[in-house]
C-alpha positions as CSV (number, residue, x, y, z in Angstrom):
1,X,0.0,0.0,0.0
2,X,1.6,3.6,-1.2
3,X,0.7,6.5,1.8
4,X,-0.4,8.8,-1.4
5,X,-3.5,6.5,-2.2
6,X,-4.7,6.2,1.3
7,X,-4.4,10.0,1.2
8,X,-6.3,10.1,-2.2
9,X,-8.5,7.8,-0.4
10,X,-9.2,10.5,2.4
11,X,-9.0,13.3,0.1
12,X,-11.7,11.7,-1.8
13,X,-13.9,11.2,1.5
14,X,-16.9,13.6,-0.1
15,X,-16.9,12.4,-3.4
16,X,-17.4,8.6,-2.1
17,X,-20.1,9.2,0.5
18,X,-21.9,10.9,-2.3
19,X,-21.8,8.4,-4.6
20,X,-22.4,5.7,-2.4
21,X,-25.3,7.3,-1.0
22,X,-26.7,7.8,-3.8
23,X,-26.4,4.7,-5.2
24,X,-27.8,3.2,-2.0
25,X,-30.8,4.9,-2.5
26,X,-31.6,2.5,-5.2
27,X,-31.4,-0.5,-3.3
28,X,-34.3,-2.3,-2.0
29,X,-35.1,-1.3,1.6
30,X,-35.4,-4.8,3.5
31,X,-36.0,-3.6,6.7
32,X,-36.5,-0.2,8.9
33,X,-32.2,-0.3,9.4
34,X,-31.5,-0.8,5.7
35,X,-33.1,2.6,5.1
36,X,-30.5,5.0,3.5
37,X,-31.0,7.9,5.7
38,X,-30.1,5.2,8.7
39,X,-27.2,3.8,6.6
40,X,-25.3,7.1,5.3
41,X,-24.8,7.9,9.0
42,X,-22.3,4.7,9.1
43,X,-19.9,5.8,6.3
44,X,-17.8,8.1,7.4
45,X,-17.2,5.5,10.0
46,X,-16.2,2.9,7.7
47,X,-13.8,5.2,5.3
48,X,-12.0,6.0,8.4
49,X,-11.6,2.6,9.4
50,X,-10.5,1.7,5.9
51,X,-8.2,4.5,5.6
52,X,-6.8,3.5,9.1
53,X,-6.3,-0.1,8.4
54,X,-4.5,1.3,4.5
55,X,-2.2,3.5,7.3
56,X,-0.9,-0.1,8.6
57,X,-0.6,-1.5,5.7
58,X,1.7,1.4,4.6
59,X,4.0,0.2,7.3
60,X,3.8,-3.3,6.9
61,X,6.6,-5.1,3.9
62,X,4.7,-5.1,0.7
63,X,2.5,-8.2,-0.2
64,X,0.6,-9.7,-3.3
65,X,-2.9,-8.0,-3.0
66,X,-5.2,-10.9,-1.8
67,X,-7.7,-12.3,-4.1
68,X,-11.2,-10.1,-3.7
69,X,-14.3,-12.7,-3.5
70,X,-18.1,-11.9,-3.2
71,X,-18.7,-11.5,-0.1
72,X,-20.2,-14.4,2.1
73,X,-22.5,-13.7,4.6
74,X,-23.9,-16.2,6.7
75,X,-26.7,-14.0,6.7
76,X,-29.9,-16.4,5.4
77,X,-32.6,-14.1,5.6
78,X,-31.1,-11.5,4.0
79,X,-32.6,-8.9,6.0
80,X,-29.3,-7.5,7.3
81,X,-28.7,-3.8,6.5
82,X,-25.7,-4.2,5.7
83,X,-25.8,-6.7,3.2
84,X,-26.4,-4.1,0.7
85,X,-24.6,-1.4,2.7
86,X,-21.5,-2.9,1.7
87,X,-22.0,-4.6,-1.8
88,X,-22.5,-0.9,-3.1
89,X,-19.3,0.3,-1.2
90,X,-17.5,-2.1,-3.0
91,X,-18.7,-1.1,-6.3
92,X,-18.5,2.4,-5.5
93,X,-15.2,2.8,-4.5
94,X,-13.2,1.7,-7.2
95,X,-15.4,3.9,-10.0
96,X,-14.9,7.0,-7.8
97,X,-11.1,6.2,-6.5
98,X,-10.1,5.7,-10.3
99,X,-12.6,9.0,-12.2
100,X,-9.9,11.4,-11.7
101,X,-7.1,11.4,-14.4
102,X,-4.4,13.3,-11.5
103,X,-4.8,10.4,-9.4
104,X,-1.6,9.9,-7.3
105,X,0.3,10.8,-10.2
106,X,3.4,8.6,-8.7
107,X,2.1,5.2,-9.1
108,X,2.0,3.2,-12.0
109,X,-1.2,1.8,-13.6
110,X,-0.1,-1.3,-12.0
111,X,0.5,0.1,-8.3
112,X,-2.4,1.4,-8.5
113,X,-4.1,-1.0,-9.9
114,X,-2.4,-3.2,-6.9
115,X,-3.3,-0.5,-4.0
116,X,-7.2,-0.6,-5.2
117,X,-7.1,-4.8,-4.6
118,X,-6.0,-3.9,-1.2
119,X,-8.7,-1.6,-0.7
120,X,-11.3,-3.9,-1.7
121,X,-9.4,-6.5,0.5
122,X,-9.9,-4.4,3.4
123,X,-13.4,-3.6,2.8
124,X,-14.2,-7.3,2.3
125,X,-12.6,-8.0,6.1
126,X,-14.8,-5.1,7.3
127,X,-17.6,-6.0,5.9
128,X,-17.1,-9.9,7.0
129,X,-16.7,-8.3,10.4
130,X,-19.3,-6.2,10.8
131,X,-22.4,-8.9,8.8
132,X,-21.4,-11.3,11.4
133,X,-21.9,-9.0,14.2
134,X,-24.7,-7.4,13.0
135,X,-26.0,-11.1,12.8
136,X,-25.3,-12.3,15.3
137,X,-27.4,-10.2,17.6
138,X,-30.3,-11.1,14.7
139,X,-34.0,-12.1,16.0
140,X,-34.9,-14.0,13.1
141,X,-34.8,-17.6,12.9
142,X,-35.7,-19.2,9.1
143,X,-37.6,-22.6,10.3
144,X,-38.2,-25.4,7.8
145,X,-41.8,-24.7,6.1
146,X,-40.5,-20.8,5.6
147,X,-41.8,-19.8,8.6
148,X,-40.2,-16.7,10.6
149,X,-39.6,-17.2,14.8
150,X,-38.4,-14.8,17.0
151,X,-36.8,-14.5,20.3
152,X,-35.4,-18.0,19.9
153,X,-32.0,-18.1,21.6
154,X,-29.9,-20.1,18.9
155,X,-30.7,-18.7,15.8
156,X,-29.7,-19.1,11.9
157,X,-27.7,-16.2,11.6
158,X,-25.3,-17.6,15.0
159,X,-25.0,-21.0,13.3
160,X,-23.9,-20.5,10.3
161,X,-21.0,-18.0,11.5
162,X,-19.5,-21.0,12.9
């Protein structure tokens, strides 16, 4: 990770929340949490905690950037907030980190290229972090026949983090 593309990455602060709200905004609301207006409040949040965890990684010897998979929940009701919350991050980010043609004019294609992997990396082991907690205080327990419990103190969402 290059310092000048977690600063791009903070300098670019406004520019992401915008578009990620914005594209939010289009997503199905599944439940009272996943509204937008209750979701936009989180991201400033989160892009300091990914700009943070970029700041170690600046320190740390240079690696291969990890392989960036789909997300896997363990969410199987779907109705966690930030199921979406974070899908949309990760398609935001990369469209609005790369838009500018002066971006961190001392890296390569390649290093940047490289340094935007990370990124998505990172927001993959957030996101990971934050479903399963979010889940894992979930209500909702899917019961063969597709009926909906609550209150039920092992639930679907605990299970299948394990």
């Amino acid at each position: 990770m290059h310092p000048s593309f977690v600063a791009e990455l903070r300098a670019r602060h406004p520019a992401l929340k915008l578009a990620w709200e914005r594209k939010l905004r289009h997503e199905p609301i599944t439940s009272p949490l996943a509204n937008p207006d209750t979701l936009v409040l989180l991201m400033s949040r989160t892009l300091g905690e990914l700009a943070t965890a970029l700041d170690k990684r600046c320190m740390e010897p240079a690696q291969p950037p990890s392989v960036v998979r789909t997300p896997r929940s363990g969410c199987l009701c779907g109705l966690n907030p930030l199921l979406a919350y974070f899908r949309v991050a990760a398609s935001v980010l990369p469209v609005v980190m790369s838009a500018s043609a002066d971006r961190c004019p001392e890296l390569g294609a390649a290093e940047y290229a490289a340094c935007l992997q990370e990124l998505l990396a990172e927001l993959h082991t957030l996101a990971q972090d934050e479903i399963r907690s979010f889940c894992a205080m979930c209500q909702t327990e899917i019961v063969r026949g597709g009926k909906l419990a609550t209150g039920s103190a092992s639930h679907s969402h605990a299970a299948a983090g394990k």
